[in-house]
C-alpha positions in Angstrom: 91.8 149.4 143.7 88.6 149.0 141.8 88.9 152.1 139.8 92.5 150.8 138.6 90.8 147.2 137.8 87.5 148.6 136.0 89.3 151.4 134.2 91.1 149.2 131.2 87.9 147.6 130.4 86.0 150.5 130.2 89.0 151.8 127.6 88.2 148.6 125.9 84.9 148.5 125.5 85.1 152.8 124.0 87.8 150.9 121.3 85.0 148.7 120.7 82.8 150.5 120.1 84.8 153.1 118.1 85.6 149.9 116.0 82.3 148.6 115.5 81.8 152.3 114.3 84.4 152.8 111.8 83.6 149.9 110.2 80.1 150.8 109.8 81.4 154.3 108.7 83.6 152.4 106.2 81.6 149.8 104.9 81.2 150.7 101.3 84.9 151.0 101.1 85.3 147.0 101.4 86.5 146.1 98.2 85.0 143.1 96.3 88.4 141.5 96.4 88.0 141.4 100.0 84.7 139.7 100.8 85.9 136.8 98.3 89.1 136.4 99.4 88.3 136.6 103.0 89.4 134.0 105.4 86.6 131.8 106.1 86.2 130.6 109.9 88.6 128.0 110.9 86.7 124.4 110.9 87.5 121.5 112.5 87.5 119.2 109.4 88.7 115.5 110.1 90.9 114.2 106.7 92.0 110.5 106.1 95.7 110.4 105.0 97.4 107.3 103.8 101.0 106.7 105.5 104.0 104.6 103.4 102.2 101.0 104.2 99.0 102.7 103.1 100.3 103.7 99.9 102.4 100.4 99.0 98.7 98.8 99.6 97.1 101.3 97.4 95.8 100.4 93.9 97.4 103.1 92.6 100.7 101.1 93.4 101.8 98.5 90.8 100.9 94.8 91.3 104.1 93.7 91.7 104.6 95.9 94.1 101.8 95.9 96.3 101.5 94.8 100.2 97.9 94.2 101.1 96.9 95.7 104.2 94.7 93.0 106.8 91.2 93.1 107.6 93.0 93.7 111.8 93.5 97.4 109.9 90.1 97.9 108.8 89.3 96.7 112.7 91.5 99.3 113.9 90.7 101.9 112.1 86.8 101.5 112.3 87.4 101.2 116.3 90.2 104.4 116.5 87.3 107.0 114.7 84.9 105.8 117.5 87.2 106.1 120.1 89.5 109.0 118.7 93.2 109.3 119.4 92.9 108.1 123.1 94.8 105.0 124.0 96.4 104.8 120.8 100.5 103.9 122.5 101.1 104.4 118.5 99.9 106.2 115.2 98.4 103.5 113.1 101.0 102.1 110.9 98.9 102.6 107.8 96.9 106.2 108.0 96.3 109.2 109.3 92.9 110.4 110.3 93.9 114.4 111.3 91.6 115.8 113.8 90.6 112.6 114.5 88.6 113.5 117.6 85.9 115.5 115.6 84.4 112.2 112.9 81.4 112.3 113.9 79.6 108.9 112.7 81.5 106.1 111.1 79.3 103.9 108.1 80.9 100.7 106.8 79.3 98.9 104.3 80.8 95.2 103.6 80.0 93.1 100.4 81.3 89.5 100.3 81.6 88.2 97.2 83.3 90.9 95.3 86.8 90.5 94.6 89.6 93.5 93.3 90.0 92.0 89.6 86.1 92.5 89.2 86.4 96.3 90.7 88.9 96.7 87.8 86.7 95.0 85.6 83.7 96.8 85.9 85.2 100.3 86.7 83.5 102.1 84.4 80.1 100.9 85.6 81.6 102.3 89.4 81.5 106.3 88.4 79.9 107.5 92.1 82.3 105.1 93.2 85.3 106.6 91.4 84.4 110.1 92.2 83.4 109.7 96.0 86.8 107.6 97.2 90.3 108.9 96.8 91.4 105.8 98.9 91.8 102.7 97.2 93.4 99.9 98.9 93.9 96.2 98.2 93.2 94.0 101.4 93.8 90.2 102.8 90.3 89.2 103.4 89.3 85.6 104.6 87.2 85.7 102.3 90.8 84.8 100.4 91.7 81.6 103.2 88.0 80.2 104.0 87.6 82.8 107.1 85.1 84.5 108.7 85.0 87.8 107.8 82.1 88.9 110.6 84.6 87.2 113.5 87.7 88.8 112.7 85.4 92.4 112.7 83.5 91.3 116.0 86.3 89.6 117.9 86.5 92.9 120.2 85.6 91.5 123.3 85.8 94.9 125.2 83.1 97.4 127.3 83.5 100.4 128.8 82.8 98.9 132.2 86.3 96.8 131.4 88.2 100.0 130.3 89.9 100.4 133.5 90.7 97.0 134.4 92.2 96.5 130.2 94.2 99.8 130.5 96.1 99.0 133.9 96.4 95.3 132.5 97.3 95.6 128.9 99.0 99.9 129.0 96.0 100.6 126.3 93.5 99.9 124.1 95.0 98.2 120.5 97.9 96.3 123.2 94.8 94.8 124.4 93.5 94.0 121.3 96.5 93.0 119.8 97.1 90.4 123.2 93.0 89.2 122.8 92.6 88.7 119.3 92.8 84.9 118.1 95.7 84.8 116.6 94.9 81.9 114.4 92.4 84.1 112.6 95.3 86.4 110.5 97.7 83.4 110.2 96.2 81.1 108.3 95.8 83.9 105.8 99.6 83.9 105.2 100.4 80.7 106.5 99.2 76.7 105.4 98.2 75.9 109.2 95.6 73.3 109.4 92.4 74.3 110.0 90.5 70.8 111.1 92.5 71.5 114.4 90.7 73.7 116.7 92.0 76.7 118.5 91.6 75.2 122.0 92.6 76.7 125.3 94.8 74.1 127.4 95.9 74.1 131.0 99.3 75.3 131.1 101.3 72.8 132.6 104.5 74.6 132.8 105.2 77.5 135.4 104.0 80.3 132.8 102.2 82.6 134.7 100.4 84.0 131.2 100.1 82.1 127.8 102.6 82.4 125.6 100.9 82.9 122.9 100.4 86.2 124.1 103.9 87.1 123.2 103.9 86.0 119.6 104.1 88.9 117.0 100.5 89.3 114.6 100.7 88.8 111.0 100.8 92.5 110.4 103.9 92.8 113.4 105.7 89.9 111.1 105.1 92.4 108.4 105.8 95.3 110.4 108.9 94.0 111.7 110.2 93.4 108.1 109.7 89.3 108.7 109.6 87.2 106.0 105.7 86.6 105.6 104.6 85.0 102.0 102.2 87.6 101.0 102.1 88.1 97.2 102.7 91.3 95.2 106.2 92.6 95.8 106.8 90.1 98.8 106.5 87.5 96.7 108.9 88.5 94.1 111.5 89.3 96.7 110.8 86.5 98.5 110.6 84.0 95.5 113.4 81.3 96.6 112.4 81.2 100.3 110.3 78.1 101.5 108.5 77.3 104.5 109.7 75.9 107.8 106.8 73.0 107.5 104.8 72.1 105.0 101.8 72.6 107.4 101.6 74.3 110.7 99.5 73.0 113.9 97.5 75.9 115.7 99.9 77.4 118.1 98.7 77.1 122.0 100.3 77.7 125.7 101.8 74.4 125.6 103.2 75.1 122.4 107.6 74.6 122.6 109.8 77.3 122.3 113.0 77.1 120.9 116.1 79.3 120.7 117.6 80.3 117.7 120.3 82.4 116.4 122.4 82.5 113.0 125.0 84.2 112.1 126.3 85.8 108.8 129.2 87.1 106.8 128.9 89.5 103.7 129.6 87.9 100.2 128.8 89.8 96.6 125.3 89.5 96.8 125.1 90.3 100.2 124.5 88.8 103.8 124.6 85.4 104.0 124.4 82.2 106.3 127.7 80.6 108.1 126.2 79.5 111.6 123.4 78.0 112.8 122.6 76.9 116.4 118.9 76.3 117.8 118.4 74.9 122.0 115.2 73.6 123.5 113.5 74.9 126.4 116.2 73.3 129.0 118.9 74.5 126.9 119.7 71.7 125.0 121.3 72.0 121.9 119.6 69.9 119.6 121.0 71.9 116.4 124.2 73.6 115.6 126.2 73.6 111.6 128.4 75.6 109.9 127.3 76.7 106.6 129.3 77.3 103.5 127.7 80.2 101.1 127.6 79.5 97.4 128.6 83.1 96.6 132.7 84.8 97.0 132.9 86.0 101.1 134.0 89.3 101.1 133.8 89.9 104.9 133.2 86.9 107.8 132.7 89.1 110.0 135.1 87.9 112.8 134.4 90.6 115.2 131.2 89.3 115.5 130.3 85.8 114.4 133.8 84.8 115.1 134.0 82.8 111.9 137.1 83.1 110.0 138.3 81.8 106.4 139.3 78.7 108.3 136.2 77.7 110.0 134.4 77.2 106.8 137.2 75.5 104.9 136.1 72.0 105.5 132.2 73.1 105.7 130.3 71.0 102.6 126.8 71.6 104.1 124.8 74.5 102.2 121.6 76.3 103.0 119.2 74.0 101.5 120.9 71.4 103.4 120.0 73.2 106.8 116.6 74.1 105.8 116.1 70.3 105.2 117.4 69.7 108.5 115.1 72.1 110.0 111.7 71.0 108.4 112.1 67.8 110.1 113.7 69.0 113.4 110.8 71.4 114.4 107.1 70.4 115.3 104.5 72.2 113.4 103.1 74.0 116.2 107.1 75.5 117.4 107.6 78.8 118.6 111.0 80.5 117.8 112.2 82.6 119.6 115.4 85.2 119.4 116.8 88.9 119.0 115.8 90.1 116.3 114.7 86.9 114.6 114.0 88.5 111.4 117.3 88.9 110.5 117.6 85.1 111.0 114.6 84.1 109.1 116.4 85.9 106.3 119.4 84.2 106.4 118.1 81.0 106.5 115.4 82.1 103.7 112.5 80.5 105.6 108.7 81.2 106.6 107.6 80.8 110.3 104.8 82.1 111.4 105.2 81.6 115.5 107.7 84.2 117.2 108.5 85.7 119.9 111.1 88.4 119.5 113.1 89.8 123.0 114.0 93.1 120.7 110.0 93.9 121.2 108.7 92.4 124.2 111.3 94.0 126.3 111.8 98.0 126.4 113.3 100.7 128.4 112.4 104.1 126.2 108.8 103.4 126.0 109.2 103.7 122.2 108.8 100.1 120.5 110.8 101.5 117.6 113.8 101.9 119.7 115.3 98.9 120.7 117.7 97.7 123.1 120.6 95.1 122.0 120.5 91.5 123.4 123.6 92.3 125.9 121.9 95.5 127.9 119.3 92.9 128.2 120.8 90.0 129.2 122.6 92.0 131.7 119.6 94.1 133.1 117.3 90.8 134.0 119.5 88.3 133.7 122.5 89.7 135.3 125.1 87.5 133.3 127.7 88.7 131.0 127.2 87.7 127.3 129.4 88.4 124.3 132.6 89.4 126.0 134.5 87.3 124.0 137.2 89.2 121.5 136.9 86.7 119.0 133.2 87.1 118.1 129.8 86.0 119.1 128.8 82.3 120.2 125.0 81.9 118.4 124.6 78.9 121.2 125.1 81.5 123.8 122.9 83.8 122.4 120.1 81.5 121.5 120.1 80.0 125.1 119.6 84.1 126.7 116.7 85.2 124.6 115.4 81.9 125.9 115.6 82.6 129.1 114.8 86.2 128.5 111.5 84.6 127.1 111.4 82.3 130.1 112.1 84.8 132.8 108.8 87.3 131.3 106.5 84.1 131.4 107.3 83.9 135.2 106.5 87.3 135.9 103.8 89.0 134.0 103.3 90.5 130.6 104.3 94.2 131.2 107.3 92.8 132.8 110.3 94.9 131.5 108.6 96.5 128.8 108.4 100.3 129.4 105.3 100.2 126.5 103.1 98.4 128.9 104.1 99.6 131.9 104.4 103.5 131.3 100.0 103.9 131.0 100.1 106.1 133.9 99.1 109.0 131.7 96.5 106.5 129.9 94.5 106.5 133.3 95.2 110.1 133.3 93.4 110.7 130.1 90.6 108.2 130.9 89.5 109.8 134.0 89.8 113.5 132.4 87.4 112.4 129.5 84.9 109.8 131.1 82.4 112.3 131.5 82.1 113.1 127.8 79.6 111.9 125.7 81.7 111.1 122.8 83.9 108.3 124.5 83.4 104.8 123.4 85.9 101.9 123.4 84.1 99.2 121.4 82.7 98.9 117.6 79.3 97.7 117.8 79.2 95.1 120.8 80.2 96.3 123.4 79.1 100.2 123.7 77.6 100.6 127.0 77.0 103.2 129.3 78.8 106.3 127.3 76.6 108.0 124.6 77.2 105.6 121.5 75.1 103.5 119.2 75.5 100.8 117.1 73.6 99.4 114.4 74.4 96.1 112.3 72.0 95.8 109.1 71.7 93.0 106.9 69.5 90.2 105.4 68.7 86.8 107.5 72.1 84.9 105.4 74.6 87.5 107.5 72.8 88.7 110.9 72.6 85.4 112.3 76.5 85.5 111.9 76.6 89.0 114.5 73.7 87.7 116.6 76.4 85.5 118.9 78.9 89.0 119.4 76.0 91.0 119.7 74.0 88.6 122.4 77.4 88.5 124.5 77.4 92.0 124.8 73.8 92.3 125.9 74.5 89.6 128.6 77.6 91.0 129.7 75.4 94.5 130.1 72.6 92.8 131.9 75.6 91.3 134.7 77.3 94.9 135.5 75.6 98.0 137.5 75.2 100.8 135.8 73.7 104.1 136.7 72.0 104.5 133.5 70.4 102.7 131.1 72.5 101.4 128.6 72.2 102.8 124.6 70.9 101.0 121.8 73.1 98.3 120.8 71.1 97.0 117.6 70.7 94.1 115.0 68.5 94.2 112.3 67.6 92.1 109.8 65.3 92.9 106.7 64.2 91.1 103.4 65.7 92.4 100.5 69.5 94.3 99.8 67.3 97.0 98.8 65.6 97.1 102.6 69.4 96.9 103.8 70.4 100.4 101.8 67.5 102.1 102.7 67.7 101.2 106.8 71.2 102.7 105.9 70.7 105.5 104.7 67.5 106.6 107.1 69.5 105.9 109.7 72.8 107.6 108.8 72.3 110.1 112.0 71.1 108.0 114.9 73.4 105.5 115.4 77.3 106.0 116.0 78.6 103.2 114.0 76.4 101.2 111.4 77.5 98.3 109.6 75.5 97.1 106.6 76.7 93.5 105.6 75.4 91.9 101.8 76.8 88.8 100.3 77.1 89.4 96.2 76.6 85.4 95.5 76.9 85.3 92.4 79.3 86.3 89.5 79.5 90.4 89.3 77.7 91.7 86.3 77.3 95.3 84.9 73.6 95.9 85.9 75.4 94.6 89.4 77.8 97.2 89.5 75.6 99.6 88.7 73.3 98.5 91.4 76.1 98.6 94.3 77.5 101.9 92.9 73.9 103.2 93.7 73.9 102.1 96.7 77.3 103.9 97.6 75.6 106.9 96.6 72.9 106.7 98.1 75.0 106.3 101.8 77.1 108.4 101.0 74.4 110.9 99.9 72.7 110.4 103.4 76.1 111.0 105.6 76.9 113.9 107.5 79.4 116.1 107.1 82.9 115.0 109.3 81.5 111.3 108.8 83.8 108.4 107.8 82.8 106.2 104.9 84.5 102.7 104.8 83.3 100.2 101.9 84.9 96.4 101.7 84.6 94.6 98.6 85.5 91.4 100.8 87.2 89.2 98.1 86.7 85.7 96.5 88.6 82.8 97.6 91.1 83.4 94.7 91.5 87.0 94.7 91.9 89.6 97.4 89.4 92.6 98.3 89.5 96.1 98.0 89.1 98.5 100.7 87.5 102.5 100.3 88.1 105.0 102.5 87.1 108.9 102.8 85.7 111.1 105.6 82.7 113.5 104.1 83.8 116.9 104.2 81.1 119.7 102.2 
């Protein structure tokens, strides 16, 4: 038995060393060709890709055409190349980072002040600029709507101590984030919600086990979701004669009211178009319900399923601005609408809104949020009642009233409640228990990066650091009130004296710390020897980076003009 189980190595190891001979004995006769046009050794290079909402974002796109991305994407993407593709229930909707696992540092450097007309303006003063990014792509800052720009990048309340807890309550990492982050913070980019009233957090007097809030869609899900949302570029243009639900909005909170809502439409010449109308309150009272007449020639009402025939609208006088009148004053400024579907609605009625709650997404059987399930297989699964089964078409009342209760039933339960999303995160726990022991695992940017082997550094002058020093205390007190084996890593703020002291921290630096995060304010107008200055200053981090790191720089905007975003992973 041993002879048979030594003998084939000991044939291998004469081929080897017949091989290693021949090509000894052969060397010379290596052609030149060869040695050039040898394969080099594979490498595991990371490379940032934009996707289709990258691209309509990208400069390179025409004005009119353009969708800004949000500052939530420049979150996301700084926290998925520190964290790698674990957790991520789905690929980010606006890039790819291939090999993802294998960026080895992440650098962003933020200037305030700068806005994406002035990066035009002063291009040719940008040439390091120009040669080092690829990437260009415009970006909502609140820089645009009075914001802060360091809250919305530190608003990621999570450790790695909480990473078990988060993933069993929230199926993964960006749910969680996506359920934590304030929402007001993104909305009153897009939308005119007041901002003297306060994000406060109420007792919820109803018999919601969980907020509701925590089932509206984000700004960049309204988006997502192809909703209505009055962005400008090529939203704008397309969305040119539709008007707000309210002149101004209330923060949204748990005791916010919900209403039902559901149109429905017939096809004329231009298109789909508005012929019902019905809207219930939370005890499913009707407390709006009209025909509407189109201006436009009907070329199919649909019967089959609105059930409204030539006859039904041949009395009908009220139009579409009529019902969006109606609706301005019906709703309270802080309403949440909620329905199947709802952009389709929102269409219809030509209307902004920025609270909802859509049943197509917060419930699920595949496990796949792009594949949805139609209001009936839902209404029959939970609810067990029978909707639509009449011939003659659908009732919007009836429909309205079940995603209400859909809505209604979830709040009683829990938020993973019939959503196959949340609660398939089995193989999340899977993954988190297989790769806890490495030393590349981290789940927060620069707050919250305990125990694992990460670093954070935020660098800036005294006008920006005292803006991180709340985020950054929290994290040290939440460290100081959790055992740990070890000693946590260095979780760092640092403030200097000039923008010059900022750079060079930066750039000497570049290779301790996993994540660093220079912050300058340009507080004045941009001038050439300006631009010349900050292209330096690119250079000279991007000089100092290693290979496989990701570069991000944020021009951050004025409060007239959106910001540009830059984006490349070094690769020698």
């Amino acid at each position: 038995m041993m002879s048979l189980s030594y003998e084939p190595c000991k044939k291998k190891a004469r081929r080897d060393v017949q091989s290693k001979y021949n090509r000894r004995k052969n060397k010379v006769e290596v052609s030149v060709e060869e040695k050039i046009y040898a394969k080099p050794p594979k490498k595991h290079t990371p490379k940032f890709r934009l996707k289709s909402a990258g691209h309509i974002a990208s400069l390179e796109t025409p004005l009119n055409e353009r969708i800004p991305i949000l500052l939530t994407d420049i979150q996301h993407l700084l926290l998925h190349s520190l964290l790698g593709n674990l957790n991520i229930t789905q690929s980010p909707r606006w890039y790819t980072i291939d090999k993802c696992n294998h960026v080895c540092q992440t650098t962003c450097l933020i200037i305030e002040g700068i806005s994406i007309n002035q990066l035009e303006e002063h291009k040719e003063k940008l040439i390091n600029i120009n040669t080092i990014f690829e990437n260009f792509v415009e970006i909502l800052t609140p820089s645009v709507y009075n914001g802060s720009l360091v809250k919305e990048l530190a608003l990621v309340p999570l450790s790695e101590t909480e990473k078990e807890c988060i993933i069993q309550k929230y199926g993964s990492l960006n749910l969680a984030l996506e359920v934590r982050k304030d929402l007001m913070v993104m909305m009153r980019a897009v939308f005119p919600i007041d901002e003297d009233i306060e994000d406060k957090i109420v007792q919820i007097e109803c018999e919601d086990k969980f907020p509701r809030t925590q089932l509206l869609l984000s700004a960049w899900q309204l988006i997502e979701e192809n909703y209505p949302v009055p962005l400008k570029g090529k939203l704008k243009n397309i969305y040119s004669d539709y008007v707000f639900s309210k002149e101004e909005y209330k923060a949204v909170t748990a005791d916010s009211p919900m209403f039902g809502l559901d149109c429905e439409m017939c096809i004329t010449n231009v298109g789909s178009e508005l012929t019902r109308i019905s809207v219930v309150d939370e005890k499913y009272k009707l407390v709006y319900e009209s025909l509407v007449k189109p201006y436009n020639n009907i070329t199919d009402y649909l019967t089959r399923y609105s059930g409204i025939s030539e006859s039904s609208l041949e009395n009908v006088t009220k139009r579409l601005e009529d019902v969006q009148k109606d609706l301005r004053e019906l709703l309270p400024p802080d309403a949440i609408l909620v329905g199947q579907s709802l952009n389709s609605d929102l269409h219809a009625l030509k209307m902004f809104h920025p609270y909802v709650i859509d049943t197509s997404l917060i419930y699920n059987f595949t496990g796949e949020r792009t594949r949805k399930s139609k209001l009936k297989i839902l209404v029959k699964e939970f609810l067990n009642m029978d909707i639509q089964t009449n011939k003659n078409g659908h009732c919007s009342i009836e429909d309205s009233i079940a995603a209400l209760k859909l809505v209604q039933l979830k709040l009683s339960k829990f938020i993973e409640f019939g959503d196959a999303v949340h609660t398939n995160r089995q193989s999340y726990k899977e993954n988190v228990v297989r790769l806890s022991t490495k030393s590349d695992y981290a789940l927060s940017i620069f707050n919250h990066i305990i125990e694992q082997k990460k670093t954070s550094l935020v660098v800036g002058c005294d006008d920006i650091t005292g803006d991180y020093h709340t985020y950054l205390t929290q994290a040290k007190d939440s460290m100081s009130t959790q055992l740990k084996k070890s000693k946590p890593k260095k979780v760092k703020l640092s403030t200097v004296d000039t923008v010059t002291d900022v750079i060079t921290t930066v750039t000497e630096a570049a290779n301790d710390y996993n994540l660093i995060m220079a912050h300058l304010k340009q507080n004045s107008t941009l001038q050439s020897c300006d631009a010349t200055n900050i292209d330096e200053w690119v250079k000279n981090i991007w000089s100092s980076l290693k290979d496989s790191a990701l570069f991000v720089v944020v021009f951050s905007g004025t409060t007239a003009e959106n910001g540009v975003a830059m984006i490349r992973v070094k690769n020698l």
